[in-house]
Backbone bond lengths (Angstrom), bond angles and torsions (degrees), N, CA, C in turn:
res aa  C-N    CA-C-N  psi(-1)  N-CA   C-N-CA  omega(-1)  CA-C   N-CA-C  phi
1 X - - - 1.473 - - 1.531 109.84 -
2 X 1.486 121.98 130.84 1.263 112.75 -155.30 1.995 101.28 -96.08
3 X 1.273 121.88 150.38 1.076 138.96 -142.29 2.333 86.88 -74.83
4 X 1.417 106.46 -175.86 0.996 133.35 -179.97 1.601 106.97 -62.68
5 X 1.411 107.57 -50.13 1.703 126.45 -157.95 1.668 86.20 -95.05
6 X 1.913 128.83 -48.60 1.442 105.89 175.93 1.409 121.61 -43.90
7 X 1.664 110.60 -46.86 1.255 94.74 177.90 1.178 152.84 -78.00
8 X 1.701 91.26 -18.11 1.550 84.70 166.50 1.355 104.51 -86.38
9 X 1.278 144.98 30.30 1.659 141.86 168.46 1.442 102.18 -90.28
10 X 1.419 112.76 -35.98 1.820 125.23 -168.37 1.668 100.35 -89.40
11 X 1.427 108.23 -22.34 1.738 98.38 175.25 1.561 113.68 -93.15
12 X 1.500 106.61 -28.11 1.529 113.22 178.17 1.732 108.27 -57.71
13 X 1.007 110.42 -55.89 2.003 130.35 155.98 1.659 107.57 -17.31
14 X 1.436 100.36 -67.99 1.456 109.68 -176.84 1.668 106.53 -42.51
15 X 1.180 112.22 -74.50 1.531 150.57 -166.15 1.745 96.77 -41.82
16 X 1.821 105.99 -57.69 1.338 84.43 166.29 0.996 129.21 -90.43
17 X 1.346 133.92 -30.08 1.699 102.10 161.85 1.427 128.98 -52.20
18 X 0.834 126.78 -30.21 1.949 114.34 152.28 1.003 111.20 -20.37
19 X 1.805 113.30 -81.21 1.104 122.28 -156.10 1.922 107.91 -83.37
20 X 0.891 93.31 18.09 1.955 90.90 174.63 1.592 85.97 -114.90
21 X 1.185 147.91 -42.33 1.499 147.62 -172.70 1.712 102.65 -52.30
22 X 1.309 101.92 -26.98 1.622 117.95 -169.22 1.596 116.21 -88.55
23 X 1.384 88.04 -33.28 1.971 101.23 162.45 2.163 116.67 -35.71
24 X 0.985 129.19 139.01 0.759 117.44 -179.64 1.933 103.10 -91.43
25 X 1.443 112.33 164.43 1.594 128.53 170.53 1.857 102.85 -26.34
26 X 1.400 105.02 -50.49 1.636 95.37 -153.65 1.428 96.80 -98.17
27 X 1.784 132.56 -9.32 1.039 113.07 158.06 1.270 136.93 -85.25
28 X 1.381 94.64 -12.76 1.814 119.04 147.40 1.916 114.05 -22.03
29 X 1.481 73.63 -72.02 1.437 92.68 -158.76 1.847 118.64 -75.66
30 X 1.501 102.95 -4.67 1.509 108.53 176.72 1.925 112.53 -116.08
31 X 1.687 81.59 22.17 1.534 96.01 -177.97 1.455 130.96 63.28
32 X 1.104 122.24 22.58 1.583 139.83 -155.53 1.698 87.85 -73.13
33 X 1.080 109.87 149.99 1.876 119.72 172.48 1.538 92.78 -113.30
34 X 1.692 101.96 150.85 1.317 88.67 174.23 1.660 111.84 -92.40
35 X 1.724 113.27 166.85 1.294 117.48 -172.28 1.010 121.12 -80.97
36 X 1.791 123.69 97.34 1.154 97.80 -164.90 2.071 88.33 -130.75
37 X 0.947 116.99 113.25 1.751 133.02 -162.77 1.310 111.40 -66.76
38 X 1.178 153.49 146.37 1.617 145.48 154.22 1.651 99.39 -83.67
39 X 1.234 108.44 138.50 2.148 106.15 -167.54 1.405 78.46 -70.30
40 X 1.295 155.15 11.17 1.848 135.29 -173.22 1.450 90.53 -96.45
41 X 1.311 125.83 -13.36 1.871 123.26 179.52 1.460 101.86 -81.21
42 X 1.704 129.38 -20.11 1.318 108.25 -173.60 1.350 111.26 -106.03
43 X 1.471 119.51 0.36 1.291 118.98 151.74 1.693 134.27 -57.22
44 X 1.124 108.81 118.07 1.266 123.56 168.39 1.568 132.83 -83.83
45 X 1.844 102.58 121.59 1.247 105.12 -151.26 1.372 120.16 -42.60
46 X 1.365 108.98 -29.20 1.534 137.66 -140.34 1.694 104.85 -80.53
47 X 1.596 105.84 -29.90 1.504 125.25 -117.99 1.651 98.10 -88.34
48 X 1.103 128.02 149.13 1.646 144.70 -135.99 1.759 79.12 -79.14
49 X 1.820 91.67 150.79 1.273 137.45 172.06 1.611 111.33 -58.38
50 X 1.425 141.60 102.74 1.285 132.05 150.05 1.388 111.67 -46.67
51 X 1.666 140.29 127.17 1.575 132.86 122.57 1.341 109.05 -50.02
52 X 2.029 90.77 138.03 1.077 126.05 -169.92 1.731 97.43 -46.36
53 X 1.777 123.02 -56.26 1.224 118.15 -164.58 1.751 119.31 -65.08
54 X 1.530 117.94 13.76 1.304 127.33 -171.86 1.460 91.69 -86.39
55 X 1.277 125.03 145.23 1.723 138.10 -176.75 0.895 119.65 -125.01
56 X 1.263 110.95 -34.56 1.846 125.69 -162.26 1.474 103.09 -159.73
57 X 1.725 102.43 158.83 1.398 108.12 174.87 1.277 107.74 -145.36
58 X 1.234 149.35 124.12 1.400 157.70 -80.71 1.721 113.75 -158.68
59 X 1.430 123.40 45.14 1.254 128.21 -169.52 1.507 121.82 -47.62
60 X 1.151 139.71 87.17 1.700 126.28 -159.36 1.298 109.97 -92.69
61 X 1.159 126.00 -171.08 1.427 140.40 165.18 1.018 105.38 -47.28
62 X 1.785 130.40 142.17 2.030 114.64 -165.59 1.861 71.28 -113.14
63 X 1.329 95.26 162.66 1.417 118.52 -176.92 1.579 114.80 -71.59
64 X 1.153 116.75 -10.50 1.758 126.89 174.66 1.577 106.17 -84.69
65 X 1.567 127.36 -27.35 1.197 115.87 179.85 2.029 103.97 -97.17
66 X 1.140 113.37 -20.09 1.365 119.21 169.56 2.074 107.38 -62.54
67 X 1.536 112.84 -52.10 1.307 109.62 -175.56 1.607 126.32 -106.83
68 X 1.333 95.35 35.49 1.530 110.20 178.15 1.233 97.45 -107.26
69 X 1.741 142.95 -41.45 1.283 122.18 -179.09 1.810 112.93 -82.96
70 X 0.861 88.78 -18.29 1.957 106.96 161.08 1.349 112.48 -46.23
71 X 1.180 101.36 -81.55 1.694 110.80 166.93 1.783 116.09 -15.32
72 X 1.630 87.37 -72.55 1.793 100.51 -175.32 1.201 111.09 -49.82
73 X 1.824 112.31 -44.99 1.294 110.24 -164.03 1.719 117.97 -75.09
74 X 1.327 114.01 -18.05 1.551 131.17 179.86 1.012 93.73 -72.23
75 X 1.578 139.79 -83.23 1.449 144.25 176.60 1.350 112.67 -24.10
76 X 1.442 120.68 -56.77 1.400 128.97 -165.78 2.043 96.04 -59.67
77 X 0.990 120.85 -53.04 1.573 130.23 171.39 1.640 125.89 -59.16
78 X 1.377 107.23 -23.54 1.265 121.60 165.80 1.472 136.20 -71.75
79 X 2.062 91.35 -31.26 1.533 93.77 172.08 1.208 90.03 -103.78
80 X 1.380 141.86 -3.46 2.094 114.74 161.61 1.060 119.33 -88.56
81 X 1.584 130.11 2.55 1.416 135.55 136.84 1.521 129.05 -60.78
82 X 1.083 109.10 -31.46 1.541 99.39 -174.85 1.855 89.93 -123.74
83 X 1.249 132.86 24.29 1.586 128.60 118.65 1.241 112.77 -37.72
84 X 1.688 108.33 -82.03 1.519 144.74 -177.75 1.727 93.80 -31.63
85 X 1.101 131.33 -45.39 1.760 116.85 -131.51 1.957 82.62 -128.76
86 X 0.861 133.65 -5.36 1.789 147.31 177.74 1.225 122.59 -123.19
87 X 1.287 138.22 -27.07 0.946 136.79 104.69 1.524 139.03 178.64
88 X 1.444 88.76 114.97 1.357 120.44 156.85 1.688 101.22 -128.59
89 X 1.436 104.08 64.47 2.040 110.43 -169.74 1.969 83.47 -69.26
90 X 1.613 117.93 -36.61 1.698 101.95 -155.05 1.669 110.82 -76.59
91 X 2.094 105.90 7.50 1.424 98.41 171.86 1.316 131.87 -84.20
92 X 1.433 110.70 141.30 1.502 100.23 -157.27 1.709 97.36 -74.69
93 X 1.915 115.94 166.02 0.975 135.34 -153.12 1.697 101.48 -50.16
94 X 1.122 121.61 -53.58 1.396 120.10 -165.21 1.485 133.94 -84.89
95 X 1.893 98.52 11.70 1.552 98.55 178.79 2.024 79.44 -97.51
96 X 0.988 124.36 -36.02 1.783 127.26 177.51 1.600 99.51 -38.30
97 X 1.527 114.79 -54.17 1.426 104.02 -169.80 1.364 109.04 -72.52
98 X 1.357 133.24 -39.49 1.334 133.37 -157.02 1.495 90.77 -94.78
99 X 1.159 146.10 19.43 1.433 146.90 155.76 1.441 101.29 -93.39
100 X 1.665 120.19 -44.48 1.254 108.76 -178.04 1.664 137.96 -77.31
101 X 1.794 81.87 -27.15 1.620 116.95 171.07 1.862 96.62 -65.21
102 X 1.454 133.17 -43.78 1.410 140.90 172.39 1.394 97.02 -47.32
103 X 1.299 140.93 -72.20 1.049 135.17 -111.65 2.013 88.84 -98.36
104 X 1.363 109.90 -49.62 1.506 106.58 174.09 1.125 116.45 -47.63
105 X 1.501 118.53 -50.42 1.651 104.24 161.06 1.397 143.00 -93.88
106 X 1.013 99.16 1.42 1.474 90.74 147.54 1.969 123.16 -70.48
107 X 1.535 105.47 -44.53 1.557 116.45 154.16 1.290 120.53 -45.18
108 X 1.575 127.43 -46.58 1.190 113.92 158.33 1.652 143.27 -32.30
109 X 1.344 90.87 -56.29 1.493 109.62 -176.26 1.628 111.92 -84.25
110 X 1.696 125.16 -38.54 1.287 109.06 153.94 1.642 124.00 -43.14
111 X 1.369 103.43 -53.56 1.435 98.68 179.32 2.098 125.17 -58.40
112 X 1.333 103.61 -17.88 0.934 108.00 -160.63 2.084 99.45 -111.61
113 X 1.120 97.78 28.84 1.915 127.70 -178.76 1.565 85.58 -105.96
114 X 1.572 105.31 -74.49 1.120 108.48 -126.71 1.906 84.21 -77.24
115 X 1.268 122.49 1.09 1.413 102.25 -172.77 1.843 107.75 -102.31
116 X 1.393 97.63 15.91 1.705 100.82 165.58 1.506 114.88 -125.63
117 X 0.977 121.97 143.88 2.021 118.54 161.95 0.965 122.56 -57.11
118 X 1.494 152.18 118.19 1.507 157.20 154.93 1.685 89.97 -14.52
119 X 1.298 150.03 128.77 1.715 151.35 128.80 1.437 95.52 -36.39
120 X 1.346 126.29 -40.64 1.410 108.54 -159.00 1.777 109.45 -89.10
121 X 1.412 104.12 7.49 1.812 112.96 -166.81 1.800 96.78 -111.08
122 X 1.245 121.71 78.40 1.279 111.37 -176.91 1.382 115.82 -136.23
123 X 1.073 118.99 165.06 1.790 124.60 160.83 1.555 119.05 -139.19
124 X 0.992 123.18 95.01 1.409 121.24 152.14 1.054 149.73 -111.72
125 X 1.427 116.17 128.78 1.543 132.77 172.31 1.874 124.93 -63.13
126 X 1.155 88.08 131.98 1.693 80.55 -170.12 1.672 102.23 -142.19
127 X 1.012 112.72 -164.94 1.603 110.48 -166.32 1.490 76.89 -125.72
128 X 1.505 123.58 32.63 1.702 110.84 152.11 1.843 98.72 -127.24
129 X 1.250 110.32 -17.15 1.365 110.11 -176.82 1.215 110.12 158.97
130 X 1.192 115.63 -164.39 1.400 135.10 177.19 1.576 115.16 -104.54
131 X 1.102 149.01 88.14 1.310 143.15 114.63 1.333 140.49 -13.19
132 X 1.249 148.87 93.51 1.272 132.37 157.53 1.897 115.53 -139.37
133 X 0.975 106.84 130.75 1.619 114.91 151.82 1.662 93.37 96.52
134 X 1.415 144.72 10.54 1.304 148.00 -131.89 1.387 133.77 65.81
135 X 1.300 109.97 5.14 1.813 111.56 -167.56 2.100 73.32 -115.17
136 X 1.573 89.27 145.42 1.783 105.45 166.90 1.513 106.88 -127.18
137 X 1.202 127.81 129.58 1.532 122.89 145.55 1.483 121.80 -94.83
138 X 1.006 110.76 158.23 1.623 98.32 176.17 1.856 93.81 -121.40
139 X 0.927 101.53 153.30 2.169 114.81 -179.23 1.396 100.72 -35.07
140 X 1.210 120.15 -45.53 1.588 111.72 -157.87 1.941 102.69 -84.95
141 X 1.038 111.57 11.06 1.216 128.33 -178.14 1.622 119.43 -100.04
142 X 1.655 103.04 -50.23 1.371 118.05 166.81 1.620 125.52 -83.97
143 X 1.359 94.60 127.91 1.418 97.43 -177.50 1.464 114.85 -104.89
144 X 1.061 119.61 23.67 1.468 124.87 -177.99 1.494 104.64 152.04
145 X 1.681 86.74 164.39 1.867 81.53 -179.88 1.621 102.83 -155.63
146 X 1.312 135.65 157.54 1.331 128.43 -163.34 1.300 119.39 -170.74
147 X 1.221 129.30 -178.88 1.606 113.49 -150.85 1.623 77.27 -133.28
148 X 1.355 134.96 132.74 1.372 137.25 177.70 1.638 100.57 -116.86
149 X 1.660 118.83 146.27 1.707 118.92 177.60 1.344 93.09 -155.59
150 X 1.317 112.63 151.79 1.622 133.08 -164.25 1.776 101.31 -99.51
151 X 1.157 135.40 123.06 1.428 127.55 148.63 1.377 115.82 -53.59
152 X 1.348 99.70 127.49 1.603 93.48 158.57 1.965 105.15 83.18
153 X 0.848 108.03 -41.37 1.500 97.40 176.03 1.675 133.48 -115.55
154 X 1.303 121.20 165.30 1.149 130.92 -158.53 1.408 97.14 -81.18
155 X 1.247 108.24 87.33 1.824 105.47 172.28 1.371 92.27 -155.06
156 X 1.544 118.10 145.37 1.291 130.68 148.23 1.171 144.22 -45.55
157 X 1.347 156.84 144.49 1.111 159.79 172.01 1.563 123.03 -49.14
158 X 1.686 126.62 103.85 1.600 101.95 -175.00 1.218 99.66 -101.92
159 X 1.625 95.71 174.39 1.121 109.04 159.49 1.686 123.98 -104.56
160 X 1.307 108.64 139.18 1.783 101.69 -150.04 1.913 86.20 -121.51
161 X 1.163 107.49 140.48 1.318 130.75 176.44 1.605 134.09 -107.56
162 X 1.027 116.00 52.16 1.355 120.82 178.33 1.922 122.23 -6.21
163 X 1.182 140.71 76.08 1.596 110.76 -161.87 1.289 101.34 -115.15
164 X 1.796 122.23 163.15 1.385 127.35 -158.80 1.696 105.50 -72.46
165 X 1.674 112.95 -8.79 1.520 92.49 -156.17 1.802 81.60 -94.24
166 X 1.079 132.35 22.48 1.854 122.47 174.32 1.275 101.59 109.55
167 X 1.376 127.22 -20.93 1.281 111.84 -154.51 1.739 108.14 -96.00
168 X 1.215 115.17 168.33 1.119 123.19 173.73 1.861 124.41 -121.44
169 X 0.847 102.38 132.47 2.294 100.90 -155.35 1.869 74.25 -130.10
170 X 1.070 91.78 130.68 1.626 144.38 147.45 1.199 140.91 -81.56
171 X 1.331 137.29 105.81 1.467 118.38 171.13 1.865 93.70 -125.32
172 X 1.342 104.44 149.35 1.064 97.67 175.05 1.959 112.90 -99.67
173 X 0.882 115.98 126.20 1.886 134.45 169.65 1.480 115.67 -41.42
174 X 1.134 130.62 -24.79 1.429 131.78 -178.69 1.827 95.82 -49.04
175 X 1.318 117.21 -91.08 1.753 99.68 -155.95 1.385 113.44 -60.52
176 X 1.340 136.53 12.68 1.178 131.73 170.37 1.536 122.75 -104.15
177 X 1.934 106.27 158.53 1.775 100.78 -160.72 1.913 81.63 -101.32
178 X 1.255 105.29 109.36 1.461 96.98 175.52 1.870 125.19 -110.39
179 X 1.139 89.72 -17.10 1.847 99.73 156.25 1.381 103.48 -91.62
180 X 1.634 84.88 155.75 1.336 115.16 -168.00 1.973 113.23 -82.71
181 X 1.119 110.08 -25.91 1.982 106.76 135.00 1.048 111.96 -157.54
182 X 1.037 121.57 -155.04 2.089 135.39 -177.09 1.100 110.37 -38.78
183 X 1.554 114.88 -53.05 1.599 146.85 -145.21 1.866 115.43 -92.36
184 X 1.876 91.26 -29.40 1.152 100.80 177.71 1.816 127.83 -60.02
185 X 1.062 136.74 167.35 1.415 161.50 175.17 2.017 87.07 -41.74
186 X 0.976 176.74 100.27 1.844 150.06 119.00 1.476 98.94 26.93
187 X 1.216 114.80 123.28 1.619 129.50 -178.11 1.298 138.29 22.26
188 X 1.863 97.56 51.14 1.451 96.84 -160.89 1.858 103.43 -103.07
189 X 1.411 115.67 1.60 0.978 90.53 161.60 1.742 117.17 -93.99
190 X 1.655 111.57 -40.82 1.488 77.95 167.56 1.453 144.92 -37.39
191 X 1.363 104.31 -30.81 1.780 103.00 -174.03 1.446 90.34 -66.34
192 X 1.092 138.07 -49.49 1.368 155.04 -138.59 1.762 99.26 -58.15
193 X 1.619 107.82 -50.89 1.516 133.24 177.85 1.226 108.53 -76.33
194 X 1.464 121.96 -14.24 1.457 110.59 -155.78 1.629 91.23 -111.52
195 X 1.223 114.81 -36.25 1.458 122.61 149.45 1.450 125.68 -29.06
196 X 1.230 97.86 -57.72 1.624 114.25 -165.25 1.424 113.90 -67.57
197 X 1.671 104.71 -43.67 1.405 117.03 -157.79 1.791 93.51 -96.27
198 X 1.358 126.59 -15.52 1.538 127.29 179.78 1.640 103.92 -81.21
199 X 1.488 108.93 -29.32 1.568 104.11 -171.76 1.540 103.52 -75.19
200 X 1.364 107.13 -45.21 1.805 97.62 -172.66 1.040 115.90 -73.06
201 X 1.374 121.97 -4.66 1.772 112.27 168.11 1.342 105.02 -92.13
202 X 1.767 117.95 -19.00 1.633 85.72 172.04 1.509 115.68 -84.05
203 X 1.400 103.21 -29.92 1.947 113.17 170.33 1.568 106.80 -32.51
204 X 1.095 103.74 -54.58 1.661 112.53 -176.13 1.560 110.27 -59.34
C-alpha cells in the first residue's frame, strides 16, 4: 500500500499531465512546463500573525463577479429606454412611464445584488478543512493544494486539491475576492490561510 507522500507523488503526476496535455503545439515545442504553483509560493515571508482563537477564514463572492452582470444588466435597460423615449414617439404616454418606472427598478435591484455576496459563492478555510460551494474536505483528506493558471488563455486561476482517495477537485477563483486588497499578490491571502490552517494539523 503506497505511503501518504507516494500518493500524493502519483496524484501530483496525474495533475500534470492534464495540465501539460493543455499546453498548446508551440508551447510544446519551446518546452514551456505548465504553471502549476504550490499556495506555500504565495505566501509572504513577512505576512501578519494569525491569533490562536482565529478558526476559519471566510472567502465570499469578490465584488467584480457581483458587478459585472450589473453592468450588462443596467446597459441592457438603458438602450430599451431610450428605444422607448427616441423612438417609439407613436407610444402612447403611459407605456413611456412604465418603461421608465421599469427601468429604475429593475436598477434598483441590480444594484442592490451586487451590494451582497451570493451565501452560496464561498470558500472557507478552517482548522477542519476547506469547504467551498457544497463539497467539504477535511486536512486528512488533502494531500496537497496549489494554485493552477493557463498560458496564453482566457481562464482563471484554480484552486486544485490534491485528495487521498486519487482524485483531483478543482474550483475555479474567478468569482471569489481572494487577496487581501487590489494591491495585493493574486490569492495570496488564501494560500496564506491555507498554509496556516494545513501546518497546524500536521504540527498536531
Amino acid at each position: 500500500m503506497a505511503t501518504r507522500e507516494e500518493l500524493k507523488a502519483q496524484v501530483y503526476n496525474v495533475l500534470y499531465e492534464e495540465e501539460y496535455a493543455l499546453l498548446s503545439k508551440t508551447a510544446k515545442a519551446f518546452d514551456a512546463e505548465p504553471d502549476i504553483r504550490h499556495t506555500r509560493r504565495f505566501v509572504k515571508k513577512n505576512e501578519k500573525i494569525i491569533l490562536d482563537p482565529v478558526t476559519a477564514r471566510l472567502f465570499p463572492e469578490s465584488m467584480e463577479h457581483r458587478v459585472g452582470p450589473v453592468i450588462v444588466g443596467i446597459i441592457a435597460c438603458a438602450i430599451t429606454i431610450w428605444f422607448i423615449f427616441f423612438n417609439g414617439r407613436d407610444l402612447p404616454v403611459w407605456i413611456r412611464i412604465l418603461g421608465a418606472v421599469s427601468f429604475f427598478v429593475v436598477c434598483g435591484i441590480l444594484i442592490a445584488r451586487s451590494t451582497k455576496a451570493d451565501p452560496e459563492i464561498y470558500i472557507e478555510v478552517s482548522s477542519a478543512g476547506i469547504d467551498l460551494n457544497g463539497y467539504s474536505f477535511a486536512w486528512e483528506q488533502i494531500l496537497d493544494t496549489y494554485i493552477v493558471k493557463r498560458r496564453h488563455r482566457n481562464a482563471p486561476a484554480e484552486l486544485v486539491l490534491l485528495l487521498d482517495n486519487g482524485n483531483i477537485f478543482r474550483e475555479s477563483l474567478r468569482n471569489y475576492k481572494t487577496a487581501s486588497s487590489c494591491w495585493a499578490p493574486q490569492h495570496d491571502e488564501l494560500c496564506f490561510y491555507i498554509e496556516h490552517f494545513k501546518g497546524k494539523m500536521v504540527n498536531e
